[in-house]
C-alpha positions in Angstrom: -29.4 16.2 10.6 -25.6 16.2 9.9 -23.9 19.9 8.5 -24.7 17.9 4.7 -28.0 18.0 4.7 -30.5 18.6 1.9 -33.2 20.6 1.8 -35.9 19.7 -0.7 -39.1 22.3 -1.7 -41.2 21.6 -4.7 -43.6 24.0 -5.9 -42.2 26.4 -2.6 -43.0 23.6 -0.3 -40.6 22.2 1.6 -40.9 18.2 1.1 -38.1 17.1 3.6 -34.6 17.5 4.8 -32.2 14.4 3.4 -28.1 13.8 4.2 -26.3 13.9 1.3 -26.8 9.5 0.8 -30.5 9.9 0.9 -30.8 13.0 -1.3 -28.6 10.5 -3.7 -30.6 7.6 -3.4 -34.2 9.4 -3.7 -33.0 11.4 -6.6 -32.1 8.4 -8.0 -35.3 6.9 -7.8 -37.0 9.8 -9.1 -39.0 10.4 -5.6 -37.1 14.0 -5.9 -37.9 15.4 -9.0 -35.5 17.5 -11.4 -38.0 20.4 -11.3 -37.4 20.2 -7.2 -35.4 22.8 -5.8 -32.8 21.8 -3.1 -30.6 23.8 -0.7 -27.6 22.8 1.2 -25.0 24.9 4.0 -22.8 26.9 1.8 -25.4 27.8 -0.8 -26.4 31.2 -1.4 -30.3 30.4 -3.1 -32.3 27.6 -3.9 -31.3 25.8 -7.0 -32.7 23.0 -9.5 -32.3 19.4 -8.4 -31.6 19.3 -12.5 -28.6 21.4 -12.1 -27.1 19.6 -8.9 -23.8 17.8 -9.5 -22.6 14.9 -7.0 -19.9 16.1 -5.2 -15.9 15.0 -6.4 -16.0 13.3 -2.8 -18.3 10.4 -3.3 -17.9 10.2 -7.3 -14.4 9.5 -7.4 -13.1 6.1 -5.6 -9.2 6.3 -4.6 -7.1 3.9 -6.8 -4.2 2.4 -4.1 -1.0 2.9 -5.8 0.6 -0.6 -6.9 3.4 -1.6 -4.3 7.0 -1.6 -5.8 7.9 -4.8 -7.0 11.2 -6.3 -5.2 14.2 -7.1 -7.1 15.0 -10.6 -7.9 18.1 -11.7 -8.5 18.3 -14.2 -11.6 19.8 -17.6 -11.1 22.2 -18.3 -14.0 21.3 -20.6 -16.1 23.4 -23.4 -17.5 24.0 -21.6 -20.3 26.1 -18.7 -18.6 27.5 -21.4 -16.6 29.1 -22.9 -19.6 30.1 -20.0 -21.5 32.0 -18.5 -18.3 33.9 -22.2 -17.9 34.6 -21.4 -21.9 35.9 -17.8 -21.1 37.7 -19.3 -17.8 38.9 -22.1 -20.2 40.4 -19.3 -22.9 41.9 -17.3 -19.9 43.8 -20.0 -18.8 45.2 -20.9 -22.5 46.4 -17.5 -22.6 48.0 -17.1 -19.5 49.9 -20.1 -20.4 50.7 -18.7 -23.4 52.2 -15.7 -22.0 49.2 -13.2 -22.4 49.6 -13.4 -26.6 
């Protein structure tokens, strides 16, 4: 079995030794009970199947981080066109004017 394997003992039998997918998957079906007593590497004793926890690992799915959006440059539109040929338009009275 791979280093996550559980062990399962119910009433201090041992029923069978699951990886960590099949532990999930018959706990889910209720073939191992929450009265059941499991051990995995790491553990010091024997604990209620009630009291196991899924581990962070296969609970939590990674988000992907949204790429940056690009900067866009915004066409100008006809009217910014026409007020810059206005303010063109005034410079030019001006400067004929002498600046005043």
């Amino acid at each position: 079995m791979d280093p996550a394997s559980y062990h399962v003992a119910r009433t201090g039998e041992i029923v069978g030794e699951f990886s960590a997918e099949e532990f999930r998957r018959q706990r889910s079906a209720g073939k191992i009970k929450p009265t059941d007593h499991f051990w995995t590497e790491g553990m010091s004793e024997w604990e209620e199947v009630s009291k196991w926890t899924q581990p962070m690992a296969a609970t939590v799915k990674m988000i992907p981080t949204p790429p940056t959006p690009k900067r866009t440059t915004i066409a100008p539109t006809q009217e910014s066109t026409k007020s810059e040929k206005k303010l063109s338009a005034w410079q030019r009275w001006k400067a004929r004017r002498g600046g005043r």
